[in-house]
C-alpha positions as CSV (number, residue, x, y, z in Angstrom):
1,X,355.0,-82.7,44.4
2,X,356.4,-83.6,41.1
3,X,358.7,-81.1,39.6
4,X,360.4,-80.9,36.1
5,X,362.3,-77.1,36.5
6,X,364.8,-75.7,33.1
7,X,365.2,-72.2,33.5
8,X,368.3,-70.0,32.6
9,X,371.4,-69.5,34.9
10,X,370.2,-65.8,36.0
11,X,366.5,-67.2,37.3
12,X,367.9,-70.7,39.0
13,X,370.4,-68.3,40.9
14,X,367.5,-66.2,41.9
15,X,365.8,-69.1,42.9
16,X,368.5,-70.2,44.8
17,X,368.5,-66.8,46.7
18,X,365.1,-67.2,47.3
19,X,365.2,-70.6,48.5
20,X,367.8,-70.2,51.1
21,X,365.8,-67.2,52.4
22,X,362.5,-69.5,52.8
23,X,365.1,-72.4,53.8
24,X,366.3,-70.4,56.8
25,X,362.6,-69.5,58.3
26,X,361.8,-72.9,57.5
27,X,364.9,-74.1,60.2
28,X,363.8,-71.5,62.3
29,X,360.6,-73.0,62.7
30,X,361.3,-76.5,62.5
31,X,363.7,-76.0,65.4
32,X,361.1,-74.2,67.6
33,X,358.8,-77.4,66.4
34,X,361.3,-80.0,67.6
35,X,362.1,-78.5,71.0
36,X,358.3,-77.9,71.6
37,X,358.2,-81.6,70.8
38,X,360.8,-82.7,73.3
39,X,360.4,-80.8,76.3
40,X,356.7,-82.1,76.0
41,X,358.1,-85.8,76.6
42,X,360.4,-83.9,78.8
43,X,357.2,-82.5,81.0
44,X,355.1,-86.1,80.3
45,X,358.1,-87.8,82.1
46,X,358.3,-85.2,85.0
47,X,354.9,-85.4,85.6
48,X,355.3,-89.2,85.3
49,X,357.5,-89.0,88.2
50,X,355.6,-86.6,90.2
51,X,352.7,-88.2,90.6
52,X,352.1,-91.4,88.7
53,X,355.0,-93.3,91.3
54,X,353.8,-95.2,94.5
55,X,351.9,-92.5,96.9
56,X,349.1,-94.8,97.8
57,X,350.7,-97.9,99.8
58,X,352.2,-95.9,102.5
59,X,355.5,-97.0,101.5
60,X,357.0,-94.9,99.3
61,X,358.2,-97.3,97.0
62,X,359.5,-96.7,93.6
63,X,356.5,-98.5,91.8
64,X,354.6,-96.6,88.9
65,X,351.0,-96.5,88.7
66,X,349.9,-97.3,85.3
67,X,348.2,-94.1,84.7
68,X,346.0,-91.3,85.9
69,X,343.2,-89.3,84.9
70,X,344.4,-86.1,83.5
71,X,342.1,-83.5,85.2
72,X,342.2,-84.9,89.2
73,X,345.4,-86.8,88.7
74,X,343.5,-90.1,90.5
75,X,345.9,-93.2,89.7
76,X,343.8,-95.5,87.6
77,X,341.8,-98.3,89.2
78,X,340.9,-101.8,88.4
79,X,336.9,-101.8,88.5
80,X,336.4,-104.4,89.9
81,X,336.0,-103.3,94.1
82,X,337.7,-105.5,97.0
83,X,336.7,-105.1,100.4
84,X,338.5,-102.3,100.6
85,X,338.0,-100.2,97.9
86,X,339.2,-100.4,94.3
87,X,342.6,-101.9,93.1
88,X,345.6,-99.3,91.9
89,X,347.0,-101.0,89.0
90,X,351.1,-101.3,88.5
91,X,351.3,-103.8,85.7
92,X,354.6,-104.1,85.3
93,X,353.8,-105.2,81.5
94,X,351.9,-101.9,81.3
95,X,355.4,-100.2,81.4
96,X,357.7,-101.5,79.3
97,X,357.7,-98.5,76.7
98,X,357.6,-96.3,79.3
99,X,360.7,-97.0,80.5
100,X,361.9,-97.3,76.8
101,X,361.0,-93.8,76.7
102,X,362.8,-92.8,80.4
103,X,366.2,-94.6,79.6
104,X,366.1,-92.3,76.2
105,X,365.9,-89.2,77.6
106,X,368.3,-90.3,80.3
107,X,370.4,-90.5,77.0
108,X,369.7,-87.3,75.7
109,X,369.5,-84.8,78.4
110,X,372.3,-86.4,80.0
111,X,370.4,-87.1,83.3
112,X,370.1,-90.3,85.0
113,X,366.8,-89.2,86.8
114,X,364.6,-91.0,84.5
115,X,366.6,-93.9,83.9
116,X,367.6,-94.6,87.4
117,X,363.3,-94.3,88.1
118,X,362.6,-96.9,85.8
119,X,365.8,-99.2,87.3
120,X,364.3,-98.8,91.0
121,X,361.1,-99.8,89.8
122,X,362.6,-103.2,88.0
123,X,365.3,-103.9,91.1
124,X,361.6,-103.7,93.6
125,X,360.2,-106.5,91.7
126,X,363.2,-108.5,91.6
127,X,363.9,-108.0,95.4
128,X,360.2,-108.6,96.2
129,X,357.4,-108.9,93.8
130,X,358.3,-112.5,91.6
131,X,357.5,-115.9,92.5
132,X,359.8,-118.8,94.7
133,X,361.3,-119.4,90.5
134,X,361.7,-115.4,89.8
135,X,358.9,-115.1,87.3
136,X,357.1,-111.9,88.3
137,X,353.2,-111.0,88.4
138,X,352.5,-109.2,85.3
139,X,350.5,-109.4,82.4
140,X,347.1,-110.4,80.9
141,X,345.6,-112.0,84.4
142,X,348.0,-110.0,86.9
143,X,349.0,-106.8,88.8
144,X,350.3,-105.2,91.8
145,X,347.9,-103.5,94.0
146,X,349.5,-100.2,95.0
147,X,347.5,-99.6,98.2
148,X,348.2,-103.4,99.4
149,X,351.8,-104.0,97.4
150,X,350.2,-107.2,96.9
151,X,349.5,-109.1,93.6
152,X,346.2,-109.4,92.1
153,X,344.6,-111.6,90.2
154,X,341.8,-112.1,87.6
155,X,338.7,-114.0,89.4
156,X,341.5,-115.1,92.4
157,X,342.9,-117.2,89.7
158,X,346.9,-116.3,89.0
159,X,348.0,-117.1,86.0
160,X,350.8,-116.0,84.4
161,X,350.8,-114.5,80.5
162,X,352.2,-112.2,78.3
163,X,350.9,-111.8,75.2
164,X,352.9,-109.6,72.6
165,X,354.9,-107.8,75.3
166,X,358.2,-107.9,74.2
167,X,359.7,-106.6,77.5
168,X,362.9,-104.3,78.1
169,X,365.0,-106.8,78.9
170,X,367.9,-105.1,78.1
171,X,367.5,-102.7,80.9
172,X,366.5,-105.6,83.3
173,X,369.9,-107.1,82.6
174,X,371.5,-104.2,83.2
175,X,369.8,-104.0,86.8
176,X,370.5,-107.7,88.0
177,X,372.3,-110.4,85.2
178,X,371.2,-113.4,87.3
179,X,367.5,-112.2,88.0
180,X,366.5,-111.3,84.6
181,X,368.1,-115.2,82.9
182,X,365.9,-116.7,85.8
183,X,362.7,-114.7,84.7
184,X,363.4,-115.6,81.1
185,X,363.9,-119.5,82.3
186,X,361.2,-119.6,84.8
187,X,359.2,-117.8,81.8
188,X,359.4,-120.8,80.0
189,X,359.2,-122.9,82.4
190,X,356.0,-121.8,83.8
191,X,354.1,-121.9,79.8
192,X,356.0,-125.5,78.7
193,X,353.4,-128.5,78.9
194,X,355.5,-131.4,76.8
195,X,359.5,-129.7,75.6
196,X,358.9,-132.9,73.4
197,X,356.7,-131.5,71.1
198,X,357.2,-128.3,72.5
199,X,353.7,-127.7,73.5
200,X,352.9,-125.2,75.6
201,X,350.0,-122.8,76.6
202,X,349.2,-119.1,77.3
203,X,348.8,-119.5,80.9
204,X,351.3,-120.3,82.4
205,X,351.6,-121.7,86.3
206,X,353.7,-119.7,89.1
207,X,356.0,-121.8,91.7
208,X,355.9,-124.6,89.3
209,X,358.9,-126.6,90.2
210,X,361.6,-125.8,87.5
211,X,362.5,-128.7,84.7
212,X,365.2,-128.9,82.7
213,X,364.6,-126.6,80.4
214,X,367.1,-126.2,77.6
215,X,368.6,-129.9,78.4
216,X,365.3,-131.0,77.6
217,X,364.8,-133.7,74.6
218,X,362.7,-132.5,71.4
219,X,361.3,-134.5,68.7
220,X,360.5,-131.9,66.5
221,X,355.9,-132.9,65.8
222,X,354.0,-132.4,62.9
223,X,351.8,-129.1,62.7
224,X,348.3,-129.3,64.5
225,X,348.8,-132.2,67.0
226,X,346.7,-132.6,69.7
227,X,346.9,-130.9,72.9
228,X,346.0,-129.3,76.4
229,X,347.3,-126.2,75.3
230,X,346.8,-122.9,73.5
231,X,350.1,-122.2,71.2
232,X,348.9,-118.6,70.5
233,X,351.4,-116.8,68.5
234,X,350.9,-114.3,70.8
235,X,352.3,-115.7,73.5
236,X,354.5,-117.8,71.6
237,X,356.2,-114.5,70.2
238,X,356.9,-113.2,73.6
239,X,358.8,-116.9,74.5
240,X,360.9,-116.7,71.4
241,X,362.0,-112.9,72.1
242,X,363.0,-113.7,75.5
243,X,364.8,-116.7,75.0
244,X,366.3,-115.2,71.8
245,X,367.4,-111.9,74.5
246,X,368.4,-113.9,76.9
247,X,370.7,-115.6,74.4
248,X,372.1,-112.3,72.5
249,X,372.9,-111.2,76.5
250,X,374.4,-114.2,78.6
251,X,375.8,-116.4,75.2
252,X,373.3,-119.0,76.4
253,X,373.3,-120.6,73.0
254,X,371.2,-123.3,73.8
255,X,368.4,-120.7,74.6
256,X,368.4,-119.5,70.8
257,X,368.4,-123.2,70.0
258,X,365.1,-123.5,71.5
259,X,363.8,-119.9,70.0
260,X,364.4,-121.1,66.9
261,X,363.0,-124.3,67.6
262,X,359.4,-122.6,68.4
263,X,359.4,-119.5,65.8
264,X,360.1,-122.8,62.8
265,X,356.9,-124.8,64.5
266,X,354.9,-121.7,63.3
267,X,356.4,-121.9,59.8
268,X,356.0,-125.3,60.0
269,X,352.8,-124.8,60.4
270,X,351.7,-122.9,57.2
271,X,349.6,-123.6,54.6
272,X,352.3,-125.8,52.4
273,X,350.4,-124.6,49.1
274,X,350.4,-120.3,50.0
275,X,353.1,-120.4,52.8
276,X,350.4,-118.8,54.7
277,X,349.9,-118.5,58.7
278,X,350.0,-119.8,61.5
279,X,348.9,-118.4,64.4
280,X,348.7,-122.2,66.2
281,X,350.6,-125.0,65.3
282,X,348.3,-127.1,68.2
283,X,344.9,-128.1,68.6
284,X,343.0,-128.6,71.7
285,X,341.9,-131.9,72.9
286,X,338.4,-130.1,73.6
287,X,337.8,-128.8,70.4
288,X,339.1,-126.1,67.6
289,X,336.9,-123.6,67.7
290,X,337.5,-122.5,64.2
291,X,336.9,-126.3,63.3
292,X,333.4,-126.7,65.4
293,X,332.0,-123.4,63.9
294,X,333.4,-123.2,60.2
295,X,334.4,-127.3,59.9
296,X,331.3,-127.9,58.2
297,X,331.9,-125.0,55.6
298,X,334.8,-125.3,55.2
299,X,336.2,-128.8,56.3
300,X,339.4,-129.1,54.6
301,X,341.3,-125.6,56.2
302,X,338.8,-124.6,58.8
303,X,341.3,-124.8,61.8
304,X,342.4,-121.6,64.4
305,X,346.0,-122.1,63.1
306,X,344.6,-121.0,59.4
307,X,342.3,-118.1,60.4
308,X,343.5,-115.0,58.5
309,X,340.0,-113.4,59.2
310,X,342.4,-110.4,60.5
311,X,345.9,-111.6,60.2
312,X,347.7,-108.5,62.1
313,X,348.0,-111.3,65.2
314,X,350.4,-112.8,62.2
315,X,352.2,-110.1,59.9
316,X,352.3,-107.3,62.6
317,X,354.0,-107.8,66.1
318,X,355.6,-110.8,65.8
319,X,356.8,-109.7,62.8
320,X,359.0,-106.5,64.1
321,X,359.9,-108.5,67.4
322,X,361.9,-111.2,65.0
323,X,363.0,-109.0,62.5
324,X,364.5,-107.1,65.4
325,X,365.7,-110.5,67.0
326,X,367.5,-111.2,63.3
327,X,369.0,-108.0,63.2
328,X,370.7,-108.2,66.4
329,X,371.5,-111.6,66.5
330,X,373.2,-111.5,63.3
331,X,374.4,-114.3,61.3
332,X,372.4,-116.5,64.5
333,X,369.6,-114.3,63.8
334,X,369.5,-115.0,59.5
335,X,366.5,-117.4,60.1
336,X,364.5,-115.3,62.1
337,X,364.6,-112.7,59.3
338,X,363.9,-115.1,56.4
339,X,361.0,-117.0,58.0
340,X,359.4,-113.4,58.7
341,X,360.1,-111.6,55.3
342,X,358.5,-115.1,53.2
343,X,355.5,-114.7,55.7
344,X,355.1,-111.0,55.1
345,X,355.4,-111.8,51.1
346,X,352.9,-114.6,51.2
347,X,350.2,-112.3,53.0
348,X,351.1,-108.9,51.0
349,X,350.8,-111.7,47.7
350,X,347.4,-113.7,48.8
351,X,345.7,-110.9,50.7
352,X,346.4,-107.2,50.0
353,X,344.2,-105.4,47.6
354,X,345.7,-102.2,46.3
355,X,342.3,-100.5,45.1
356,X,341.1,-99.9,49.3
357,X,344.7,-100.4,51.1
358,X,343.2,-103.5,52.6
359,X,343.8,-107.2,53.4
360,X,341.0,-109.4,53.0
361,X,340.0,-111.9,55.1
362,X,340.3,-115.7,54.2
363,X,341.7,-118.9,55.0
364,X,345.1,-120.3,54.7
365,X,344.5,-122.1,51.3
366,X,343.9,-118.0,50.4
367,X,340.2,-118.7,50.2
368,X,338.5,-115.0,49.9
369,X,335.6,-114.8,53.0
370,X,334.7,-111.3,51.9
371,X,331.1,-111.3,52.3
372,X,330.7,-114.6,54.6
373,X,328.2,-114.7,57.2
374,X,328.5,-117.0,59.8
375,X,326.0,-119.5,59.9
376,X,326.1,-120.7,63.2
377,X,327.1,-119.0,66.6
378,X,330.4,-119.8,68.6
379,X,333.9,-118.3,69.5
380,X,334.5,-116.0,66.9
381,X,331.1,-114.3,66.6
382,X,327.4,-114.6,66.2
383,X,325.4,-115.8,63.0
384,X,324.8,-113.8,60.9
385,X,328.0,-111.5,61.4
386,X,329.7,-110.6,58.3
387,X,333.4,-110.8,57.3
388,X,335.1,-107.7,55.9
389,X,338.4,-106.7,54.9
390,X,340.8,-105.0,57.5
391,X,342.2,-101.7,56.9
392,X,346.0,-101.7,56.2
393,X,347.1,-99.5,58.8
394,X,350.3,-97.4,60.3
395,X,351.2,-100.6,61.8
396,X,351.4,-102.8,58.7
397,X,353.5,-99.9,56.8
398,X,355.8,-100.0,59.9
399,X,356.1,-103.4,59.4
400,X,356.5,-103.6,55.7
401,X,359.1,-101.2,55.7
402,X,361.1,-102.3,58.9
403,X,361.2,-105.2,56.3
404,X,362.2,-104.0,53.4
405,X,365.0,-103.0,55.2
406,X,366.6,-106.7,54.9
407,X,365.0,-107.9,51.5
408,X,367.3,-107.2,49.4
409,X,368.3,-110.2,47.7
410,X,365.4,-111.5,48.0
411,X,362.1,-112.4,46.2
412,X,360.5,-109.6,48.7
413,X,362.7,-106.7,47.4
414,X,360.5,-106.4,44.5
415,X,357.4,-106.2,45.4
416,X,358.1,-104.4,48.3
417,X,360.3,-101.9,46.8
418,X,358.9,-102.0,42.2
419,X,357.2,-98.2,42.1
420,X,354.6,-99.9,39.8
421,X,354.1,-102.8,42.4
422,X,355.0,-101.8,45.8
423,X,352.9,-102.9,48.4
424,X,354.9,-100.0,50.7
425,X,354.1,-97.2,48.4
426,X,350.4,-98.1,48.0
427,X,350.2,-98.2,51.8
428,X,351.6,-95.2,52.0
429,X,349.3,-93.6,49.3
430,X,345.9,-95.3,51.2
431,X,347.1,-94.1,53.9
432,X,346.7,-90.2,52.9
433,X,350.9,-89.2,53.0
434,X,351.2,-89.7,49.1
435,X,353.9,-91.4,47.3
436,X,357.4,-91.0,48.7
437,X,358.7,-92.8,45.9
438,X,362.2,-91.8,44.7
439,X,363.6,-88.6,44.5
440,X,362.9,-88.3,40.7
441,X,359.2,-89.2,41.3
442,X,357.0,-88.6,44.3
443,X,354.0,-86.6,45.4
444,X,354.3,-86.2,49.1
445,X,351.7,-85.3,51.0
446,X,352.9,-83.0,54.0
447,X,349.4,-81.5,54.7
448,X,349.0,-85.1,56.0
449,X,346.2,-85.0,58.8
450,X,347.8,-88.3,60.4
451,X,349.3,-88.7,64.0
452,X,350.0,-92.5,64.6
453,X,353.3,-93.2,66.0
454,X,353.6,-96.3,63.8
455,X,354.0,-94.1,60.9
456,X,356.5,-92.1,62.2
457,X,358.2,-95.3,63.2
458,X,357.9,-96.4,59.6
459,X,359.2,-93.4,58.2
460,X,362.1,-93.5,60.4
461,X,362.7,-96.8,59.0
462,X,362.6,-95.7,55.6
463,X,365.2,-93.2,56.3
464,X,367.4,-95.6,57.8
465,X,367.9,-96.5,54.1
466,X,367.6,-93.7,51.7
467,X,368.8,-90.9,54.6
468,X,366.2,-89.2,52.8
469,X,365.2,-85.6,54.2
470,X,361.9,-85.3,52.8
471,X,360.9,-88.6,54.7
472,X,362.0,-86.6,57.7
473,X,360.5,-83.3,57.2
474,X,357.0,-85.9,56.9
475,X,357.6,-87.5,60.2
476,X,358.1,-84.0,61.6
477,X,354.3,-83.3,60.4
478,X,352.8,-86.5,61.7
479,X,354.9,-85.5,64.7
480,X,353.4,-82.7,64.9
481,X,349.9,-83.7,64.4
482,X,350.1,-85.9,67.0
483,X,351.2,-83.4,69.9
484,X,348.3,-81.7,68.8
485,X,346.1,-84.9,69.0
486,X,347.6,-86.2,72.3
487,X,349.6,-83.9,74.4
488,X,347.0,-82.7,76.8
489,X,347.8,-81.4,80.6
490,X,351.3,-82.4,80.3
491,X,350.1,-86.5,79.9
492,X,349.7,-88.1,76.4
493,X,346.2,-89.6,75.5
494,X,344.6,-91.0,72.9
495,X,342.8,-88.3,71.9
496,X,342.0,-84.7,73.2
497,X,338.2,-86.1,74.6
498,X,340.3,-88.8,76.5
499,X,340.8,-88.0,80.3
500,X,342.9,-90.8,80.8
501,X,346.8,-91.3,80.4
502,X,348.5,-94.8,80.3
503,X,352.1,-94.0,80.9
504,X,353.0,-96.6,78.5
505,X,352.2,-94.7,75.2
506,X,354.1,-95.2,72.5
507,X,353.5,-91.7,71.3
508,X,356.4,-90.0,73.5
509,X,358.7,-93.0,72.6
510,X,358.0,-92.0,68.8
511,X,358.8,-88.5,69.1
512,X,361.7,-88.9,71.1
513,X,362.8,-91.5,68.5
514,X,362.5,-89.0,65.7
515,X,364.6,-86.3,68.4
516,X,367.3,-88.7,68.2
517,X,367.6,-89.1,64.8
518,X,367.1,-85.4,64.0
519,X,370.0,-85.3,66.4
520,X,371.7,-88.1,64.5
521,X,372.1,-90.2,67.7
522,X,369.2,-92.7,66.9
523,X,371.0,-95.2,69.1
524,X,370.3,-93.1,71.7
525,X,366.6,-94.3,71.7
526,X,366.0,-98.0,73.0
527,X,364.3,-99.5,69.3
528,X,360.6,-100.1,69.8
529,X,359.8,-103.6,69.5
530,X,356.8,-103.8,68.5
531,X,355.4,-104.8,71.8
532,X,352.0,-103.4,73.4
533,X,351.0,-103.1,77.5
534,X,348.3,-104.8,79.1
535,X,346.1,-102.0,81.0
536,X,344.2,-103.3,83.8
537,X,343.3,-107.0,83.8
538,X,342.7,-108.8,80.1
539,X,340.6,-111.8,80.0
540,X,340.9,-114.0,77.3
């Protein structure tokens, strides 16, 4: 709401009488608000520990399922049957903000309860769950069975991949030092085909026998050699996180060496005209399957590295996870924040269209594909399907603002920042919660009907910088709204027609987040990395 108030001495300090009145029902409220808020991720994690750990195997082991349905509390199942009935899934990817959320209200309530849960879960599949090298069986292609306590893999085949994870390693560390480096090594390990070229692909093979690894020699390739493997950034994001953890927790330095060795072949690998992608820096011997269905188009950019079609696998994820790496690395951790803030400005400066709060899709060159159908069938859809643009969402104002937060200096801190050309204030305006803007000029929208928790991630990340209470009393609303969205028998789902509850939500994560810095303890919190679970079995 914009305001412009000159009235005499006798009305403002009526006004000021008045406002302290309304102030003082507003706290009252607000208070009531937050602790309703709370003690529901207070109740979630109870229930959590009542009936979502290990009641199936026989063995009472500390194992979580990775959800339940919310009216029979039945653990959730895999669907495909065995001969024995249906597989409980404990994915121990499918858990990571879970136990984000655990170890913060350990911090808050001052009971160890949930923390030491989540730490007896982590020390089982240490003691008995990994492979001969320590790499456990989580992931796109893997669980545990909690009937057998036995892993489970897709079509028999075990392959090992994590794909935008960005696990809590922190936490594992603090269970067992030695077990947690020789997950992060066999990690690598497992996914590395050549450390020459530093090729490696998205599955990756258990029991492999262990290599070198950071002793090995690199000869630093050109972009878009040939391969056998798929360098999805996806994958590749969740390498460079844990070697760059591993790192910032042992003083390995020579694991950052080779982080930063694999987040620069992606920037290597960008269009050298826009600075735009890449989401491969490979191709496969067998073919590129943007290339076979788009080459004759297209011949001259058509390649999976350079599909923007929907670049969130780009400019979202593995965004936050090396912005975070950057910020608490340091001076180490410079590069990772400079590669990922000229990545985000090439995308906001090619692809973002202020009119619909959108990003179009197109080619790394910053060819426009609005409107292109494909003329032929293959891996990316049918002919005849029709490209569109993508809806800038919560997750890309997260994202643009957890950047802003380092761009000063920079060519970014305009364009992200200029109230004529922000790219973070037009989010925010398509997005419905008005213009925050500065304090002198701002329409904010608190009758918002939003709940995501990435916006009350960004918003928190706003404040970090202006310590500005009106960006608060917003993520209270959206907090708000989304209690009433997903808070349902004492679970969070994604909506109030959902029956099911995946225990790794990030909505409790969020509001406890915004507890913590209502509290002003934010540290209190484990950040959120960005990362996402794998529920059940994904097949890529």
């Amino acid at each position: 709401m914009k305001t412009n108030i000159n009235v005499s001495s006798l009305f403002t300090w009526l006004g000021l009488i008045i406002l302290t009145t309304v102030s003082c029902t507003s706290d009252s409220e607000r208070k009531e608000k937050e602790s309703q808020r709370f003690e529901a991720v207070r109740t979630f994690a109870e229930n959590v520990l009542e009936k979502g750990i290990d009641q199936w195997s026989g063995k009472n082991t500390p194992l979580f399922a990775d959800g339940l349905n919310i009216f029979t509390n039945e653990p959730l199942e895999y669907p495909e049957a065995d001969p024995d009935g249906k597989y409980i899934t404990s994915n121990l990817a499918s858990q990571q903000n879970l136990f984000r959320t655990l170890v913060g209200l350990s911090n808050l309530t001052g009971n160890p309860k949930y923390r030491e849960a989540a730490e007896m879960s982590i020390r089982y599949h240490f003691d008995n769950l990994s492979d001969r090298n320590g790499l456990l069986h989580w992931g796109s292609h893997e669980f545990i069975d909690l009937r057998t306590l036995k892993p489970v893999g897709d079509e028999g085949q075990f392959f090992h991949e994590l794909m935008g994870v960005f696990p809590f390693y922190d936490l594992m560390w603090e269970v067992d030092k030695e077990k947690t480096a020789q997950l992060i090594r066999a990690f690598w390990n497992a996914h590395l085909i050549n450390w020459n070229r530093l090729e490696f692909d998205c599955h990756g093979t258990h029991d492999k026998k262990m290599g070198p690894l950071w002793n090995s020699g690199y000869n630093k390739p050109e972009p878009f050699f040939k391969g056998d493997g798929f360098t999805y950034i996806s994958t590749g994001s969740d390498l460079i996180y844990a070697a760059g953890i591993l790192s910032l927790l042992s003083g390995e330095d020579s694991a950052l060496v080779w982080a930063k060795r694999l987040a620069e072949q992606y920037v290597r690998a960008r269009h050298p005209e826009t600075g735009l992608g890449a989401s491969q820096f490979s191709k496969k011997i067998s073919g590129d399957h943007a290339e076979d269905q788009f080459g004759y188009d297209f011949p001259a950019v058509a390649i999976d590295g350079w599909n923007l079609f929907d670049g969130s696998d780009i400019y979202t994820k593995p965004a936050l996870m090396q912005l975070e790496l950057g910020e608490r690395l340091g001076e180490k951790g410079k590069d990772f924040i400079n590669w990922t803030l000229s990545g985000l400005y090439a995308y906001a400066k090619y692809a973002y269209k202020t009119a619909d709060n959108s990003f179009i899709p197109m080619w790394a060159d910053g060819t426009d594909l609005t409107g292109y159908a494909f003329k032929r069938t293959g891996y990316y859809g049918p002919e005849g399907y029709v490209l569109k643009p993508i809806k800038a969402g919560e997750i890309f104002l997260f994202t643009f603002t957890r950047a802003l937060l380092f761009s000063r200096g920079t060519i970014c801190w305009r364009y992200f920042q200029d109230k004529d050309t922000s790219i973070i204030r037009s989010m925010q305006r398509g997005l419905g919660l008005g213009d925050l803007g500065s304090q002198r000029y701002r329409d904010i929208n608190f009758d918002t009907d939003i709940s995501s928790p990435y916006a009350i991630f960004a918003l928190l990340e706003r404040h970090k910088w202006t310590r500005d209470q009106a960006t608060l009393k917003l993520a209270e609303k959206i907090a708000d709204n989304l209690l009433a969205r997903s808070f349902h028998n004492g679970f969070f789902v994604r909506d109030e027609k959902s029956s099911i509850a995946e225990f790794d939500a990030i909505e409790p994560l969020a509001l406890l987040a915004l507890e913590a810095t209502l509290r002003g303890e934010p540290d209190k919190v484990p950040a959120f990395s960005g990362g996402s679970n794998h529920f059940g079995l994904k097949t890529e």
